[in-house]
C-alpha positions in Angstrom: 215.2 214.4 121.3 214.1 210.8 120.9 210.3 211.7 120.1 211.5 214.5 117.4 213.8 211.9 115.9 210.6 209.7 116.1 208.7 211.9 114.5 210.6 212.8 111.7 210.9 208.6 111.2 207.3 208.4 111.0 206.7 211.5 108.7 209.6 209.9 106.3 207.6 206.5 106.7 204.4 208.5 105.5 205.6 209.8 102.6 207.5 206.7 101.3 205.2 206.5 98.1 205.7 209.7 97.0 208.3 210.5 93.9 211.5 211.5 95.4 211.9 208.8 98.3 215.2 207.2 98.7 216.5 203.6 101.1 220.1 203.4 101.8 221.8 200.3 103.2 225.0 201.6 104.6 228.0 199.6 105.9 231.6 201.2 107.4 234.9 200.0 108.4 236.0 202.3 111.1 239.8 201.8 111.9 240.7 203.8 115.1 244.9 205.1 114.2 247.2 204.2 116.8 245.1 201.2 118.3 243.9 197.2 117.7 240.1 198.9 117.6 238.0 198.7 114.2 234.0 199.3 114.6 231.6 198.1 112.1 228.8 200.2 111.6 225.5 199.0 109.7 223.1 201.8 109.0 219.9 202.5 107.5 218.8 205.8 105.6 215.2 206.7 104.7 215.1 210.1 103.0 212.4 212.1 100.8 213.4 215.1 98.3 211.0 217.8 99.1 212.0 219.8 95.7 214.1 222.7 95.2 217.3 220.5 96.4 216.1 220.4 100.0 216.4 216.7 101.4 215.0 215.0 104.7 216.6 212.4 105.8 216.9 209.8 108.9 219.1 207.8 109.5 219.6 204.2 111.8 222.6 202.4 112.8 224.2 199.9 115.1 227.5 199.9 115.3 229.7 197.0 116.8 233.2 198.3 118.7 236.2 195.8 118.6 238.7 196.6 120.9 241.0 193.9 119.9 243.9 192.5 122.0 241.0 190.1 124.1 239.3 193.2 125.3 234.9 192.8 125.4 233.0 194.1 122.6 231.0 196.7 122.1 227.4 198.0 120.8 226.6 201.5 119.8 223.5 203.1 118.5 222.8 206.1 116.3 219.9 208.0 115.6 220.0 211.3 113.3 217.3 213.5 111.7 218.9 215.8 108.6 218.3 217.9 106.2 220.0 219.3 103.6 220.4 221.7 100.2 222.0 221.1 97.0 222.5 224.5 95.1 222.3 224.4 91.3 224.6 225.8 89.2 223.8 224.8 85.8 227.5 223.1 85.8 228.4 219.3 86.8 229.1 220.9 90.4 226.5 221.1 92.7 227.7 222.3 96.3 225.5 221.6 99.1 224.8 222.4 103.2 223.4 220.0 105.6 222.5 220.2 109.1 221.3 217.2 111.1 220.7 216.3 115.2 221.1 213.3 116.6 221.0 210.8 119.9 224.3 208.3 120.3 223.6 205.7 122.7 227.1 204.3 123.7 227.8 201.3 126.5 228.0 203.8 129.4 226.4 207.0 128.1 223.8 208.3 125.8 223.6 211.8 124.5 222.5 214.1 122.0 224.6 215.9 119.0 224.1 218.7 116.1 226.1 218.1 112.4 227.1 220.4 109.8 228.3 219.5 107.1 229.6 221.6 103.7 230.2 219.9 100.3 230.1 219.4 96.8 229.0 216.7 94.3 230.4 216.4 90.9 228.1 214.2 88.0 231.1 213.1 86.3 229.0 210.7 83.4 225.5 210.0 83.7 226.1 207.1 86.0 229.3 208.1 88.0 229.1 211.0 90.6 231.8 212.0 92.9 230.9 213.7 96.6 233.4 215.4 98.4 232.5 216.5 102.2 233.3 218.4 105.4 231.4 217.6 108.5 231.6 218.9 112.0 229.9 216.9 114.9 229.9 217.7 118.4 227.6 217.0 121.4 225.4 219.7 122.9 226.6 218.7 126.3 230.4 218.4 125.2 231.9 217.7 128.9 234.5 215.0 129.1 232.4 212.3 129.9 230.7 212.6 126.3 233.3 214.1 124.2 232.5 213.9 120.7 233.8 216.5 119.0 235.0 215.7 115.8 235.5 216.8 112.1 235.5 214.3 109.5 236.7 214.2 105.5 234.7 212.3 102.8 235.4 211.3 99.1 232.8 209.1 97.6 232.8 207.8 94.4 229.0 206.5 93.6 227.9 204.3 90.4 224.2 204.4 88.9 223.3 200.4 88.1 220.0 201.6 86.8 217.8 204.8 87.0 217.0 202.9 90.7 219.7 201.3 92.4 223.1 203.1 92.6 226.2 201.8 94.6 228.9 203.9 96.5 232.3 203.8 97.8 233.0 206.2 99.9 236.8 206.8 102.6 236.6 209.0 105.3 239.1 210.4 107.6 237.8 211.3 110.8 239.9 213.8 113.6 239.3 215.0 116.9 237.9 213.1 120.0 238.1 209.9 117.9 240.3 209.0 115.0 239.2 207.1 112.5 240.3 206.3 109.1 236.9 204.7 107.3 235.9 203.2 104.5 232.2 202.6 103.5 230.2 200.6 100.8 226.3 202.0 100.4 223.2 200.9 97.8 220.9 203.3 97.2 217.4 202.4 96.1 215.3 205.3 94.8 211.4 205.0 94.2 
C-alpha cells in the first residue's frame, strides 16, 4: 500500500508542469461530540486533471490529537491516493464520484482504508462555488482494534481570488467509529 501510494506521489510530482495541476494547503478543526478532544489536521493535496472530469489526487497530512483534561498528545498520519469524476451537465450542477485508498498511521496502529464518496458542486458566480458531499470510509481489515468506519457530511463554500488561487470553507460532520463535528479552511493554487 505504501509503494502504490508512493507511486502515485511520484507520478503526480512528474506531471506538475502540465496544465491542469492543482496544490492544496488544507487545515481542520476536528471536535470529537461528547469529549475535551479536538485534532488538528494539516494536509497537503497534489492533484492533476487528466481531462474529461477525471481527477488524480494525493493527499498528505499530519494530524495532532488533543485529548484535553491533562491527558498526552497525540500524532497521526495520513496517506491517500484518489481519483475522481465530475459529470457535466450543461447546468451550474456538476455531480461527481470519487474513490480513493489510503494508509493511517495512528500511535498504536497503522492500517490501510478504501473511500467513496458521492457529491455535487454548484458554480454559484464565476468566483463562488458551493460543494456538497457524502463519503464513506472504512478500513479493509475493520476488526476492533482498527475500527474506522465512518460516514462523514461536507458543505463547502469555496471563493476564486484570481483565475489561480481560490480559498475554501468548508464544515463537516463526521459519524460512526469517531464523531466529529469539523470545520476546515483550504487555498487552492492551480497552475
Amino acid at each position: 500500500m505504501k509503494k502504490l501510494v508512493l507511486a502515485t506521489i511520484i507520478a503526480v510530482c512528474g506531471i506538475a508542469q502540465a496544465e491542469g495541476t492543482y496544490g492544496s494547503f488544507t487545515y481542520d478543526q476536528k471536535d470529537k461530540q461528547n469529549s475535551t478532544q479536538t485534532n488538528y489536521v494539516y494536509g497537503l493535496n497534489i492533484g492533476q486533471k487528466l481531462g474529461d472530469g477525471l481527477s488524480a489526487e494525493v493527499r498528505m497530512e499530519n494530524e495532532r490529537v488533543e485529548p484535553g483534561a491533562g491527558a498526552t498528545q497525540k500524532q497521526e498520519g495520513l496517506m491517500q491516493a484518489k481519483l475522481s469524476k465530475d459529470f457535466a451537465t450543461g447546468t451550474i450542477v456538476t455531480p461527481y464520484i470519487a474513490g480513493a485508498i489510503g494508509h493511517k498511521n495512528k500511535s498504536t496502529l497503522d492500517f490501510n482504508f478504501w473511500v467513496a464518496e458521492v457529491g455535487a458542486k454548484v458554480k454559484v458566480t464565476d468566483a463562488i462555488n458551493v460543494r456538497y458531499g457524502y463519503r464513506q470510509r472504512t478500513a479493509f481489515d475493520n476488526t476492533t482494534t482498527n475500527s474506522y468506519d465512518t460516514n462523514e457530511h461536507t458543505v463547502a463554500v469555496g471563493y476564486s481570488l484570481t483565475k489561480q488561487d481560490a480559498v475554501t470553507l468548508a464544515v463537516k460532520r463526521e459519524r460512526g467509529t469517531s464523531d466529529y463535528n469539523t470545520t476546515g479552511l483550504y487555498y487552492t493554487r492551480s497552475f
